[in-house]
N, C-alpha and C positions, 0 to 999 in steps of 0.2 A: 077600744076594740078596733083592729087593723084588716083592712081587706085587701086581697088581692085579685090581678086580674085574671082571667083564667089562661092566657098564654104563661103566667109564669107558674103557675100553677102544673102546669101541664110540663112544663121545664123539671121542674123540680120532681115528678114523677116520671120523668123518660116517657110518657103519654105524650100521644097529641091533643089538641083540644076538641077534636071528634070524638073521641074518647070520653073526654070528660061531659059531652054532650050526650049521648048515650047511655051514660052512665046514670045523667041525670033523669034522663026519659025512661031508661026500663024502672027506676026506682033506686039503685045501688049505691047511689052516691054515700059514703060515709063520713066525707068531710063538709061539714056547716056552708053552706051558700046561701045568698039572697037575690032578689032580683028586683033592682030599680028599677022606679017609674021608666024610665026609659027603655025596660025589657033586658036589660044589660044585668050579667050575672058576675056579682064581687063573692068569692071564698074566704074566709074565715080564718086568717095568719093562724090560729093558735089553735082552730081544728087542725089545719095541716101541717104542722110541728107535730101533734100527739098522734096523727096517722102514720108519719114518718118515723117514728119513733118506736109505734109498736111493733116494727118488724126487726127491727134489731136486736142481734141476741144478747140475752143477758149478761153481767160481769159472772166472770167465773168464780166459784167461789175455795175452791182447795187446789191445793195441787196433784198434780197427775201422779201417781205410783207407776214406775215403770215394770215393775213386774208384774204387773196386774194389768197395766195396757197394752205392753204387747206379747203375742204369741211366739213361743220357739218354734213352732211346726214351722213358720216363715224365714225362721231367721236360719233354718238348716241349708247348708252349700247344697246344691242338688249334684248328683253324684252321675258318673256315668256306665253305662249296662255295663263293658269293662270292666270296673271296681265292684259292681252290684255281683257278677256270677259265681261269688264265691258264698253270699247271703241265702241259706234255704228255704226262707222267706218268703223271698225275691223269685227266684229260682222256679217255684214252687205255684206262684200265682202268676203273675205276667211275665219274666223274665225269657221263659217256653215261648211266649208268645212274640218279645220283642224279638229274641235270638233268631226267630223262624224270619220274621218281617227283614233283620238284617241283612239275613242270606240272600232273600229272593232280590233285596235291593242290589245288593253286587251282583247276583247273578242276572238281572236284567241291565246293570250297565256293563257287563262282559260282553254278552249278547249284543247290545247295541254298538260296542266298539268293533263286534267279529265283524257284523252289517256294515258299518263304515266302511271297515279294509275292503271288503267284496265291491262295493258300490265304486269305492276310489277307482278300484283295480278294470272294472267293468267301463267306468267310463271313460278312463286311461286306454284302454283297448279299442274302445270305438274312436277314439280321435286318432289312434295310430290308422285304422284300417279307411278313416275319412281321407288320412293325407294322401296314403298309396294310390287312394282312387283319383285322386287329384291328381298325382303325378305320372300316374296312367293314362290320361286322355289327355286329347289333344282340347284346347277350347275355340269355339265357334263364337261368330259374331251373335248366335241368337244363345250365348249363354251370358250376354249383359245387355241387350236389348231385346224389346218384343215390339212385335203388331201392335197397334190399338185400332179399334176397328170405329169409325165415324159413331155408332150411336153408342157408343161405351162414354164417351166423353163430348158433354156441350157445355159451351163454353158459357160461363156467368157474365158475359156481356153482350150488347148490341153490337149489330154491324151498324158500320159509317154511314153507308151507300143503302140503307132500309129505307124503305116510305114512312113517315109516321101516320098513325092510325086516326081515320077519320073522326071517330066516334070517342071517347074516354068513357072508358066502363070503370065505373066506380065500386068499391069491394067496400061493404059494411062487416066484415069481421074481422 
């Protein structure tokens, strides 16, 4: 009789050895262990062969009939509504329904191509009528400079010529 230790054990099942520790404590374990005097837990080579073993599937035993395993409803080309509207079938149950969905589908991307042209054309206008205003006026010094007015902007550093502060007030946050 062969034992193993429980890291290879654990190897051999894709488990960790917590696992197999757990395993062992809620009760589950189905592969043979013991535990030496020295509290140290050896598995049972030939329990865990016949645990590895039992998930595996069987040999097959005949061969496959292909008629019988697979379906033609899969094996049909699927056809498109086009070739479908001449079927009364078809026609008749969804076909009314896809034709309708067709329509509104080009007729909202008609719509959104009319949108496009107007929008191009809209903004195309406004950048003619931005230029003429531009080349209508005269520019001024305060059309690329401004005022800044003292408390708008302070500056992120010390002056040179400051007193340093008598006291150092200490910030705990």
């Amino acid at each position: 009789m062969s034992f193993l230790k429980p890291h290879k054990v654990a190897a051999a099942l894709g488990v960790t050895t917590s696992a197999l520790r757990m395993r062992r404590f809620r009760g589950s374990e189905t592969i043979d262990y013991i535990v030496n005097n020295k509290g140290r837990v050896m598995y049972d080579a030939k329990s865990l062969e016949d645990h590895i073993n039992s998930f595996s599937s069987p040999p097959r035993v005949g061969k496959s009939i292909p008629g019988v395993t697979t379906s033609d409803a899969f094996d049909k080309p699927k056809r498109s509504h086009a070739t479908l509207t001449t079927d009364h079938r078809y026609m008749h149950s969804i076909g009314k329904i896809n034709e309708r969905r067709i329509k509104q589908k080009a007729k909202t991307i008609e719509q959104e191509i009319v949108e496009d042209r107007e929008n191009q054309e809209y903004l195309k206008a406004q950048v003619r009528e931005a230029r003429l205003k531009k080349h209508n006026t005269i520019r001024k010094e305060n059309d690329y400079i401004r005022w800044v007015h003292q408390n708008e902007m302070t500056p992120n550093w010390k002056p040179i010529h400051a007193a340093p502060k008598a006291k150092k007030r200490f910030s705990y946050y």
